[in-house]
ZADO-1210 file (C-alpha; in nm, 4 decimals, padded with zeros to 6 digits):
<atoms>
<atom x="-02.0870" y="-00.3705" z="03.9981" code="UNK" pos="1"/>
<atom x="-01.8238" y="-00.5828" z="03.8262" code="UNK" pos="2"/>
<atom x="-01.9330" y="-00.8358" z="03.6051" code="UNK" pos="3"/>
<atom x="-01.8097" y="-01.2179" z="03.7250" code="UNK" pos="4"/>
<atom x="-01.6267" y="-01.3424" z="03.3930" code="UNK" pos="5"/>
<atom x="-01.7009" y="-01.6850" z="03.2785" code="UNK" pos="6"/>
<atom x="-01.4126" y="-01.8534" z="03.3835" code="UNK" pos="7"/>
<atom x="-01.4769" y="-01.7018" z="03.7439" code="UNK" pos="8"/>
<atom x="-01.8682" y="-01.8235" z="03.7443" code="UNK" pos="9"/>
<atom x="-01.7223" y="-02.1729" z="03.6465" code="UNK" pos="10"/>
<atom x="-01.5149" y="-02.2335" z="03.9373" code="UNK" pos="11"/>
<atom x="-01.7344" y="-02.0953" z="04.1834" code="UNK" pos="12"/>
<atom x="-02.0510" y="-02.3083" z="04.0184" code="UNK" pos="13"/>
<atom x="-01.8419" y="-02.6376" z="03.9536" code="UNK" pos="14"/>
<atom x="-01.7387" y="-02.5746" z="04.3127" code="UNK" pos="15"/>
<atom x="-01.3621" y="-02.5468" z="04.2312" code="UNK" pos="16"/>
<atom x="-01.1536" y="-02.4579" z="04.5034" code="UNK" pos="17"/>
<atom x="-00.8854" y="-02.1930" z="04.3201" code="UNK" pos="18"/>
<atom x="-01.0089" y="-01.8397" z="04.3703" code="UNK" pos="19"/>
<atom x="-01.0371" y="-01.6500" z="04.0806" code="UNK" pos="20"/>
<atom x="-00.9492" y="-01.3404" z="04.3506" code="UNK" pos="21"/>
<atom x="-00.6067" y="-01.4511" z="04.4841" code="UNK" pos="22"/>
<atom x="-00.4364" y="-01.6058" z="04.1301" code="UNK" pos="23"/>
<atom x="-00.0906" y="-01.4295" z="04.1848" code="UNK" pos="24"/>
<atom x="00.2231" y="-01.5960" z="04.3630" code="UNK" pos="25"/>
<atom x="00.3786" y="-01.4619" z="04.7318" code="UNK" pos="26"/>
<atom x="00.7847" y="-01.5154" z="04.6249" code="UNK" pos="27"/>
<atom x="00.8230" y="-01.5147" z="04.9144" code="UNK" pos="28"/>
<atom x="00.5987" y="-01.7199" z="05.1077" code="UNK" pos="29"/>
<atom x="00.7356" y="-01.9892" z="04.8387" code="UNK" pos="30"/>
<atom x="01.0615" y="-01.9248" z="04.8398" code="UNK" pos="31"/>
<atom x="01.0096" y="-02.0089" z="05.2314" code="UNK" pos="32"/>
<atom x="00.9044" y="-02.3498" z="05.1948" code="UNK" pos="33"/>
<atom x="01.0545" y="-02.7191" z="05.1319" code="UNK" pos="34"/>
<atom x="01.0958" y="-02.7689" z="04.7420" code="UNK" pos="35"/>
<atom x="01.0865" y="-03.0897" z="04.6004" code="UNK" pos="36"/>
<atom x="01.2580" y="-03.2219" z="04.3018" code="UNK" pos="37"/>
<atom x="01.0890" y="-03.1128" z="03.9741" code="UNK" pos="38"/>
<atom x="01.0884" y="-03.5286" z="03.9291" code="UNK" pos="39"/>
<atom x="00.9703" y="-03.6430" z="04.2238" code="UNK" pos="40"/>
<atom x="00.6408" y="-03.3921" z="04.2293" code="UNK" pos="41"/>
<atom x="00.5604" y="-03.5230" z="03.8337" code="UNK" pos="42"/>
<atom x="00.6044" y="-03.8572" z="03.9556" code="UNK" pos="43"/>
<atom x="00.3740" y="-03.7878" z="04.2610" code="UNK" pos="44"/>
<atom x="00.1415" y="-03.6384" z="04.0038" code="UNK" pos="45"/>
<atom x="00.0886" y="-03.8962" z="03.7838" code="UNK" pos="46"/>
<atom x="00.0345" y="-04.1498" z="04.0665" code="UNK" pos="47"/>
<atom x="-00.1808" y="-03.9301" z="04.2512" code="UNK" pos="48"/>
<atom x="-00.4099" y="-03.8735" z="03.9051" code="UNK" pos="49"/>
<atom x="-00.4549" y="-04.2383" z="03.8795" code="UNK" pos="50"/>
<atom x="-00.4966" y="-04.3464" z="04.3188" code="UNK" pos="51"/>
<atom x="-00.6396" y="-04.0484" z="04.4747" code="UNK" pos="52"/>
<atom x="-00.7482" y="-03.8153" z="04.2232" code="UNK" pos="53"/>
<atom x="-01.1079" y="-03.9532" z="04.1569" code="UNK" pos="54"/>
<atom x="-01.2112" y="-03.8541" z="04.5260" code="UNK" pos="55"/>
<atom x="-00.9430" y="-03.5754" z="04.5884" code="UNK" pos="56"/>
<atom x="-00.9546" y="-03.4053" z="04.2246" code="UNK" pos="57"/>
<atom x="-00.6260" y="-03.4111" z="04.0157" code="UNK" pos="58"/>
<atom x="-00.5314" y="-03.1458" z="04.2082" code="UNK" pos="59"/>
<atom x="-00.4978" y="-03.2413" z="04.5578" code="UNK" pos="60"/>
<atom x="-00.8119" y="-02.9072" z="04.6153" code="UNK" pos="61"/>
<atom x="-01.0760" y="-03.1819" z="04.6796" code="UNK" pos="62"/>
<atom x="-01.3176" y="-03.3485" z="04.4602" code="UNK" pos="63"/>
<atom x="-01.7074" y="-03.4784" z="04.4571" code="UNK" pos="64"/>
<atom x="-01.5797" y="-03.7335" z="04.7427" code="UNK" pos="65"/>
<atom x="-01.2987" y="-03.6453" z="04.9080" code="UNK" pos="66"/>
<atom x="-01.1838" y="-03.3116" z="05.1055" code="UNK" pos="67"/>
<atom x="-00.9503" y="-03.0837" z="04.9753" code="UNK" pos="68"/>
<atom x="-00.5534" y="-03.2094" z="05.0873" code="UNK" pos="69"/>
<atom x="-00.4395" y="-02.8472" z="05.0708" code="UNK" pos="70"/>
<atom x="-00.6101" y="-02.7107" z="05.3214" code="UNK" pos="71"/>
<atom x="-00.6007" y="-03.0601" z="05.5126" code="UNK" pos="72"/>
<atom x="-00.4677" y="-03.0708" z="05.9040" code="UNK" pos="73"/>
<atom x="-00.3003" y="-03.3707" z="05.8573" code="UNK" pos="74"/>
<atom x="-00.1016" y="-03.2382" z="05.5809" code="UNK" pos="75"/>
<atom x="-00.0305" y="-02.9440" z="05.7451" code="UNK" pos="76"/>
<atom x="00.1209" y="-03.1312" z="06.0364" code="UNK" pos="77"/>
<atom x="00.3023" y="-03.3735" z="05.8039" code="UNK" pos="78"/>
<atom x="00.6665" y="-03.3769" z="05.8230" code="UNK" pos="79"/>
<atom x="00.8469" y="-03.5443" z="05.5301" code="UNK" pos="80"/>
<atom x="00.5845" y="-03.8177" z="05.4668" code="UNK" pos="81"/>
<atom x="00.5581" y="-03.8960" z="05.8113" code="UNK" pos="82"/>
<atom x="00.1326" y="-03.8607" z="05.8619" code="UNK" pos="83"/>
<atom x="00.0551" y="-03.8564" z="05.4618" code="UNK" pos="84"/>
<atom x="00.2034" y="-04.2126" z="05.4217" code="UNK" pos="85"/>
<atom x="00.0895" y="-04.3748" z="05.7466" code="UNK" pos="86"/>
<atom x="-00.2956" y="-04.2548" z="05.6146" code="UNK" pos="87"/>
<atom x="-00.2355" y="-04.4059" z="05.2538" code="UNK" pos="88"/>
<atom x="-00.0914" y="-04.7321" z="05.3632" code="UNK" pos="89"/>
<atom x="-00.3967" y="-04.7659" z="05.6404" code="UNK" pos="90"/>
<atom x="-00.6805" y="-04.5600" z="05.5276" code="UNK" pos="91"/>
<atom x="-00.8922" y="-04.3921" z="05.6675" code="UNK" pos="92"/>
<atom x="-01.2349" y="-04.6374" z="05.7124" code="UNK" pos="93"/>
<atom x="-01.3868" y="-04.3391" z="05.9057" code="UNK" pos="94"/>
<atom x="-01.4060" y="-04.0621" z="05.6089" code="UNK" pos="95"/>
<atom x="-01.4391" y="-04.3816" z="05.3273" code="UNK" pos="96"/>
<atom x="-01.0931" y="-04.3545" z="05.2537" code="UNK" pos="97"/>
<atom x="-00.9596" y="-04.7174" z="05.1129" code="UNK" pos="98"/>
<atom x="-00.6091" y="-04.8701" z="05.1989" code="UNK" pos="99"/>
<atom x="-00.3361" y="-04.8691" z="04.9645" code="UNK" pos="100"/>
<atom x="-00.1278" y="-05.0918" z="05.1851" code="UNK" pos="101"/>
<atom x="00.1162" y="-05.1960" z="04.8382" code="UNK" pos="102"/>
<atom x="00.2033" y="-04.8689" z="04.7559" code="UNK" pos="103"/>
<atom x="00.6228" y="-04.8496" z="04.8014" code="UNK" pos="104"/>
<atom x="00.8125" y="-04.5803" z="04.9960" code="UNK" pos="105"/>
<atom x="00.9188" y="-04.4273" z="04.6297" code="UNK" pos="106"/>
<atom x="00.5570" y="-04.4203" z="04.5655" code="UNK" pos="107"/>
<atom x="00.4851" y="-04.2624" z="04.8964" code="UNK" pos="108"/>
<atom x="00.7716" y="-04.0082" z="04.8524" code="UNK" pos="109"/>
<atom x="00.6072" y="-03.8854" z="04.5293" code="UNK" pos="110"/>
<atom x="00.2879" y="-03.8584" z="04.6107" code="UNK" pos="111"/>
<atom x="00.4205" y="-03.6804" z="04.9895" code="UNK" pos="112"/>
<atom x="00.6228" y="-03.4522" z="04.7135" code="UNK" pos="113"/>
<atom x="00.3403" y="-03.3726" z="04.4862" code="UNK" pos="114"/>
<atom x="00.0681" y="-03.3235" z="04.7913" code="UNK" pos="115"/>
<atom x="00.3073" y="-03.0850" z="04.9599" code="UNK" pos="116"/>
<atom x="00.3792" y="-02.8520" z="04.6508" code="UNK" pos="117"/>
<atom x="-00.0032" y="-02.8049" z="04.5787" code="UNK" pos="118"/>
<atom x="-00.0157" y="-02.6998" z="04.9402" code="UNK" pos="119"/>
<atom x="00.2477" y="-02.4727" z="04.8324" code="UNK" pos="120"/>
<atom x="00.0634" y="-02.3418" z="04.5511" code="UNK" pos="121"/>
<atom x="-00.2448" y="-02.2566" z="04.7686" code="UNK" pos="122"/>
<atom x="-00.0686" y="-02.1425" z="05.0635" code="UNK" pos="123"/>
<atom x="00.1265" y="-01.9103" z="04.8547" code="UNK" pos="124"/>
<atom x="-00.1829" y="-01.6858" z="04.7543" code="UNK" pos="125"/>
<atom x="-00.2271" y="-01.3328" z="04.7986" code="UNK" pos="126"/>
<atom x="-00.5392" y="-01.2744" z="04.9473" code="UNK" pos="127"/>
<atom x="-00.8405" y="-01.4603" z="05.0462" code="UNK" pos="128"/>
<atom x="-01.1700" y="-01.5912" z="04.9198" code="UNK" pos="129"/>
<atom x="-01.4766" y="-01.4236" z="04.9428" code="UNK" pos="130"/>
<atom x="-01.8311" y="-01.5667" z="04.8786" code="UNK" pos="131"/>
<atom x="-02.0625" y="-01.5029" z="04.5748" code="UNK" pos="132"/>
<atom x="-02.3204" y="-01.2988" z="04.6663" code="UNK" pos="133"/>
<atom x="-02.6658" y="-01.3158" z="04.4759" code="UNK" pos="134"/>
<atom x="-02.6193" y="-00.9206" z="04.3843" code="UNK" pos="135"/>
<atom x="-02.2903" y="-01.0458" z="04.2329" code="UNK" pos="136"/>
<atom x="-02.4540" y="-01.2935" z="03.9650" code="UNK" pos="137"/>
<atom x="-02.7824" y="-01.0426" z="03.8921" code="UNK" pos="138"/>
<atom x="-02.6840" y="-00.8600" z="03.6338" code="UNK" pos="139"/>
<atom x="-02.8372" y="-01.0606" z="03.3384" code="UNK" pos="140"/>
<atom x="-03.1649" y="-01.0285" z="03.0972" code="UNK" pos="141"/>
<atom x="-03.4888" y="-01.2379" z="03.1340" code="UNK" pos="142"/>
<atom x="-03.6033" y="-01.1624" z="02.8174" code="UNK" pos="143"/>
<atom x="-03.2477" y="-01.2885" z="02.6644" code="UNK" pos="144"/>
<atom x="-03.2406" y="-01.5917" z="02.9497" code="UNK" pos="145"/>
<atom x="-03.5980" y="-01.6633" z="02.8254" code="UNK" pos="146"/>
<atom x="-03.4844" y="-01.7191" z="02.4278" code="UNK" pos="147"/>
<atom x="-03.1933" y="-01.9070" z="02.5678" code="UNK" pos="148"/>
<atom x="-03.3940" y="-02.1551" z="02.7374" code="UNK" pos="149"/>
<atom x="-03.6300" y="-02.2152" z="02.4403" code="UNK" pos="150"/>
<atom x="-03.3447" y="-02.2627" z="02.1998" code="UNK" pos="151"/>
<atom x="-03.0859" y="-02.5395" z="02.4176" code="UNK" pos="152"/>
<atom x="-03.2883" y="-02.6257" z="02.7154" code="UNK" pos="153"/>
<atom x="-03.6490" y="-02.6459" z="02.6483" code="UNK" pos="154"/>
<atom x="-03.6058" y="-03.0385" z="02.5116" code="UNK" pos="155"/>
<atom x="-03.5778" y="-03.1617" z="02.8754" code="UNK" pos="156"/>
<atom x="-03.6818" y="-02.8953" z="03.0808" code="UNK" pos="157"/>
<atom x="-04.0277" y="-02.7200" z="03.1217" code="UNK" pos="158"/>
<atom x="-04.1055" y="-02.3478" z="03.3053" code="UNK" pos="159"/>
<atom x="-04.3921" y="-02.4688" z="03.4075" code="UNK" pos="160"/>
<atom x="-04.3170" y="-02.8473" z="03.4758" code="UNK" pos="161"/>
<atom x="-03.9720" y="-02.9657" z="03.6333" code="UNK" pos="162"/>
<atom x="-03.8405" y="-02.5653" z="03.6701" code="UNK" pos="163"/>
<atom x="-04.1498" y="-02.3955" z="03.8081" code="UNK" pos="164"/>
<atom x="-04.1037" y="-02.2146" z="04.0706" code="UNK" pos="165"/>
<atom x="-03.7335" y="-02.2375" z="04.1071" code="UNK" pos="166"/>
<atom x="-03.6399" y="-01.9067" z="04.1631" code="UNK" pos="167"/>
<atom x="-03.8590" y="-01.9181" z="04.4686" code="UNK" pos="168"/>
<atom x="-03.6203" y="-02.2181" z="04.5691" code="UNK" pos="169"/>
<atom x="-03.3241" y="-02.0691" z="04.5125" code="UNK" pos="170"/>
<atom x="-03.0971" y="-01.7990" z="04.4126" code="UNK" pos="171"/>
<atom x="-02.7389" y="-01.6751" z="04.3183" code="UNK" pos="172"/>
<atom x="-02.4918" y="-01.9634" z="04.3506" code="UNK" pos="173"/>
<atom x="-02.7079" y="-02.2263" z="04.4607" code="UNK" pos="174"/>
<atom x="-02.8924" y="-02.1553" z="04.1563" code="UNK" pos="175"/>
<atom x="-02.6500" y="-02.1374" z="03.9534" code="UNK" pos="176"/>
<atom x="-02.5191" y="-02.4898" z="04.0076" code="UNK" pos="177"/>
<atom x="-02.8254" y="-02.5785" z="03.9719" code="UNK" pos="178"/>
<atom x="-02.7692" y="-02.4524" z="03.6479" code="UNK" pos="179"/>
<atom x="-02.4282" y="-02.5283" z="03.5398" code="UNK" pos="180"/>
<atom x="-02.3587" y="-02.8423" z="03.7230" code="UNK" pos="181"/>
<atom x="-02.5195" y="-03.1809" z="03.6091" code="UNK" pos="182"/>
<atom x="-02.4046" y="-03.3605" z="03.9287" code="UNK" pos="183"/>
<atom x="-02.6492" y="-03.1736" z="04.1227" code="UNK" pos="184"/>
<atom x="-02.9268" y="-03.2820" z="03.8884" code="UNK" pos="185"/>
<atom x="-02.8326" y="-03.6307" z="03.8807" code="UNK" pos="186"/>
<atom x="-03.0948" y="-03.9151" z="03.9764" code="UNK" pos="187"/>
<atom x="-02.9102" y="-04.2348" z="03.8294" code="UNK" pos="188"/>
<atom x="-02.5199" y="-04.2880" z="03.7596" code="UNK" pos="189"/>
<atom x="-02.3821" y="-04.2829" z="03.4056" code="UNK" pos="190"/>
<atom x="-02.2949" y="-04.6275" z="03.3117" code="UNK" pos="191"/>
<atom x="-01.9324" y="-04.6794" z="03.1446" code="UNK" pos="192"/>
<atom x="-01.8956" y="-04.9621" z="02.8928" code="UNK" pos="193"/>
<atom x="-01.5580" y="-05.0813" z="02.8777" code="UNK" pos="194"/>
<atom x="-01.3927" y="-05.2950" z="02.5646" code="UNK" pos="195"/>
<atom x="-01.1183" y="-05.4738" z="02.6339" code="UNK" pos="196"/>
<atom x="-00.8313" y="-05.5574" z="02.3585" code="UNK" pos="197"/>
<atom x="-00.9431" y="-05.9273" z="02.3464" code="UNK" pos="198"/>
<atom x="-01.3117" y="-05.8489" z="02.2853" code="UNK" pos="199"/>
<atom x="-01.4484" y="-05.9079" z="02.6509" code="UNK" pos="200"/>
<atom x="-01.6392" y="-05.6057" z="02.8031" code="UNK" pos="201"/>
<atom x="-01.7666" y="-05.4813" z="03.1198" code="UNK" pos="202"/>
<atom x="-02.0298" y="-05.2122" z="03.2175" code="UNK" pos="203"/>
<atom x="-02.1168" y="-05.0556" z="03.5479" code="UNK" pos="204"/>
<atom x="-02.1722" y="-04.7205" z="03.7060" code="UNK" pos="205"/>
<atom x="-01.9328" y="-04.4553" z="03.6090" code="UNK" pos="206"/>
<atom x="-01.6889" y="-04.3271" z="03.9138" code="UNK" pos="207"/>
<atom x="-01.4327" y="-04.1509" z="03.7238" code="UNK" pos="208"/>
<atom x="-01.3424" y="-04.0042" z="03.4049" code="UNK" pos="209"/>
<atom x="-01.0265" y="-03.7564" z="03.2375" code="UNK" pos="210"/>
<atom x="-00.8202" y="-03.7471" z="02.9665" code="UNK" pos="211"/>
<atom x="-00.5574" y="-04.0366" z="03.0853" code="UNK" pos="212"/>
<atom x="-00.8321" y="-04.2971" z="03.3601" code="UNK" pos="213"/>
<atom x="-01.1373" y="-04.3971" z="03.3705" code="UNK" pos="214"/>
<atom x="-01.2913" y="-04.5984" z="03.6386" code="UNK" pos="215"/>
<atom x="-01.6356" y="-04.7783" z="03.7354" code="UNK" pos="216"/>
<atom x="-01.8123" y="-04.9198" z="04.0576" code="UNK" pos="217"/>
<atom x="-01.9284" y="-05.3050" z="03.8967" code="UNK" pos="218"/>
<atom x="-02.2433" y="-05.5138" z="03.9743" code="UNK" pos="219"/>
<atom x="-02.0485" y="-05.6375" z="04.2726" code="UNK" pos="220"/>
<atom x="-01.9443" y="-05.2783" z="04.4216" code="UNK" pos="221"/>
<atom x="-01.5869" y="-05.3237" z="04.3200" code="UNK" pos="222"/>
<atom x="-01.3905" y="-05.0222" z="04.1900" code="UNK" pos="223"/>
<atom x="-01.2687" y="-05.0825" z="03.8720" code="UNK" pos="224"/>
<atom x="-01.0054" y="-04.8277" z="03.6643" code="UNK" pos="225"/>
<atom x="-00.8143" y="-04.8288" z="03.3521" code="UNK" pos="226"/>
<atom x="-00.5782" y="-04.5827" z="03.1898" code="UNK" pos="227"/>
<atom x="-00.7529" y="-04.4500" z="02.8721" code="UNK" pos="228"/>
<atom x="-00.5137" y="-04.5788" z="02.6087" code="UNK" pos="229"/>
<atom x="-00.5231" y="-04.9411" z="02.6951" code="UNK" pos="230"/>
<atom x="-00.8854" y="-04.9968" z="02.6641" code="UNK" pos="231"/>
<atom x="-01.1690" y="-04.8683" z="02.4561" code="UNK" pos="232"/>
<atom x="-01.4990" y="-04.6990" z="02.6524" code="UNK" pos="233"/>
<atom x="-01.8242" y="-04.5537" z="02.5851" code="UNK" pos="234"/>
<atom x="-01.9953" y="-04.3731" z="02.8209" code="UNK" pos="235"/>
<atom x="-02.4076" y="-04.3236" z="02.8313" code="UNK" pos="236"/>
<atom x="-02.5010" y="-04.0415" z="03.0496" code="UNK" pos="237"/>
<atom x="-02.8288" y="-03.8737" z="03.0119" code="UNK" pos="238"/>
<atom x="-02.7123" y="-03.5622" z="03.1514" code="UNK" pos="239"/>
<atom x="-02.3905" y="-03.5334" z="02.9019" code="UNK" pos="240"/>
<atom x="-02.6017" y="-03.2780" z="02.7405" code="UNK" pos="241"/>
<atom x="-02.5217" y="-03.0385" z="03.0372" code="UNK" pos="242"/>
<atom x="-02.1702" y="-03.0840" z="03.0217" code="UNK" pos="243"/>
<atom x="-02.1670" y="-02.9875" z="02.6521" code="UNK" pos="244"/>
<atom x="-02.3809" y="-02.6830" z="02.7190" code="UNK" pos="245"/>
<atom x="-02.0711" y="-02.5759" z="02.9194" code="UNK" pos="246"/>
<atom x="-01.8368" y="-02.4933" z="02.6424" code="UNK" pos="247"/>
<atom x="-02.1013" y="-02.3497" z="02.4839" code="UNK" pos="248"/>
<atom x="-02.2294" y="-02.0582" z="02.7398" code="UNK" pos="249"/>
<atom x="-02.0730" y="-01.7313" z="02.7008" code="UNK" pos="250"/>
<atom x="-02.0455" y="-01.4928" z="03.0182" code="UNK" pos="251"/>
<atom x="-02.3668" y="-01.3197" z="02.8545" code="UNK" pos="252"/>
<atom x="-02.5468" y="-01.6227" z="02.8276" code="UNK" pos="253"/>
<atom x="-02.4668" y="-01.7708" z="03.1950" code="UNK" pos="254"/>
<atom x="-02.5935" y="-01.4480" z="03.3176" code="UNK" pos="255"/>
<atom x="-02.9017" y="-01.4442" z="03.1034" code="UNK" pos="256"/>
<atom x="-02.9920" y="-01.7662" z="03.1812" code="UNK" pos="257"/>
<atom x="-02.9396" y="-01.7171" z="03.5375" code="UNK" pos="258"/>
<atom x="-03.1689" y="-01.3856" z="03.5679" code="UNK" pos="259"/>
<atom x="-03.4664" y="-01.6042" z="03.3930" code="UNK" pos="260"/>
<atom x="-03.4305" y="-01.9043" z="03.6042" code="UNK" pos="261"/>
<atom x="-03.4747" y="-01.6419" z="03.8851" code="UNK" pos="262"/>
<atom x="-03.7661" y="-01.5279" z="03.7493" code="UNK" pos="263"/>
<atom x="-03.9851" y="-01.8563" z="03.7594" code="UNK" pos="264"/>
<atom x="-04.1546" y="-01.7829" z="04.0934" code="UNK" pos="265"/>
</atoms>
């Protein structure tokens, strides 16, 4: 049985929605559709990173709040803007989806533009998904898993306290984002602390983070963002230990890991 590489276990853990079976372009599925200008998809990228992408993932392939716009009806059905606009401007109240009724028709263009060509991307796949089997991810040592765990994880966790008897509970990829992703663990929201140029700061629960926004839900349920470079933040996140552990794991290790975790019955 093939081993799953790391990169592979990562996307189907994290719950990523590329398929590490289908990577290669169909010419000529995407020579077949519309193509936007080079300009107008960046544009729609940017403004899509910093309006949509905290619920839809930077991506457009769905995030921990909103569904995944590629494989969306509406944007199937779409037509030059025509459904993907009238749903910005309005919202959608029914799927939590706020209004962004003073967004411009350029705006609206780009974002149409950079929506559409992600579609493209996805469409354009050869092949199909498949799920992950447990057989797929068994493959790994106890005895290895077992020094593992006493060497990065045994300062939180216990085999016979808060993981006992959670390979009875579950197994293969359930388990393994168990594992691998924090947000499944998490029982309180990371607070952000933002600093502001002038001094003046503000803290509340973290709703977003990447490398160019960062964004909070305040005392008063408001949805705060910022871009990265104009303000200084601090974020304190008890579980910020898992997502270090993640550049950290090697395929042999995730596997290990995995097998003893499977073993606490």
């Amino acid at each position: 049985m093939p081993r799953f590489s790391r990169f592979c276990i990562l996307v189907a853990a994290l719950g990523a929605s590329t398929s590490c079976l289908a990577a290669s372009v169909n010419e000529n599925a995407a020579t077949a559709a519309v193509q936007f200008p080079a300009d107008l998809v960046e544009s729609g990228r940017r403004h899509f990173a910093t309006d949509c992408g905290f619920c839809h993932g930077r991506d457009a392939t769905g995030g921990s709040k909103g569904a995944d716009l590629t494989r969306s009806e509406l944007v199937a059905r779409d037509v030059g803007g025509n459904l993907i606009g009238e749903a910005v401007r309005r919202g959608r109240a029914d799927k939590g989806m706020p209004a962004f009724a003073s967004l411009g028709k350029d705006e609206l263009d780009a974002l149409t533009a950079f929506i559409h060509s992600q579609k493209q991307l996805v469409d354009s796949a050869n092949g199909g998904r498949r799920s992950v089997e447990p057989e797929d991810l068994a493959d790994g040592s106890v005895e290895a898993g077992l020094r593992y765990f006493q060497a990065n994880c045994q300062r939180c966790h216990s085999a016979t306290g808060d993981m006992a008897g959670i390979g009875s509970r579950l197994k293969g990829l359930p388990l393994l984002r168990r594992m691998l992703g924090p947000e499944f663990q998490r029982r309180s929201p990371a607070k952000l602390t933002v600093t502001f140029p002038d001094g003046r700061r503000l803290v509340g629960d973290l709703e977003y983070r990447d490398e160019f926004t960062v964004a909070m839900r305040d005392d008063q349920g408001v949805y705060r963002s910022w871009p990265t470079r104009a303000v200084t933040y601090s974020v304190d996140d008890p579980l910020q230990a898992h997502v270090d552990q993640l550049s950290r794991y090697t395929d042999k290790d995730m596997h290990d890991v995995l097998a003893y975790l499977q073993s606490l019955r």
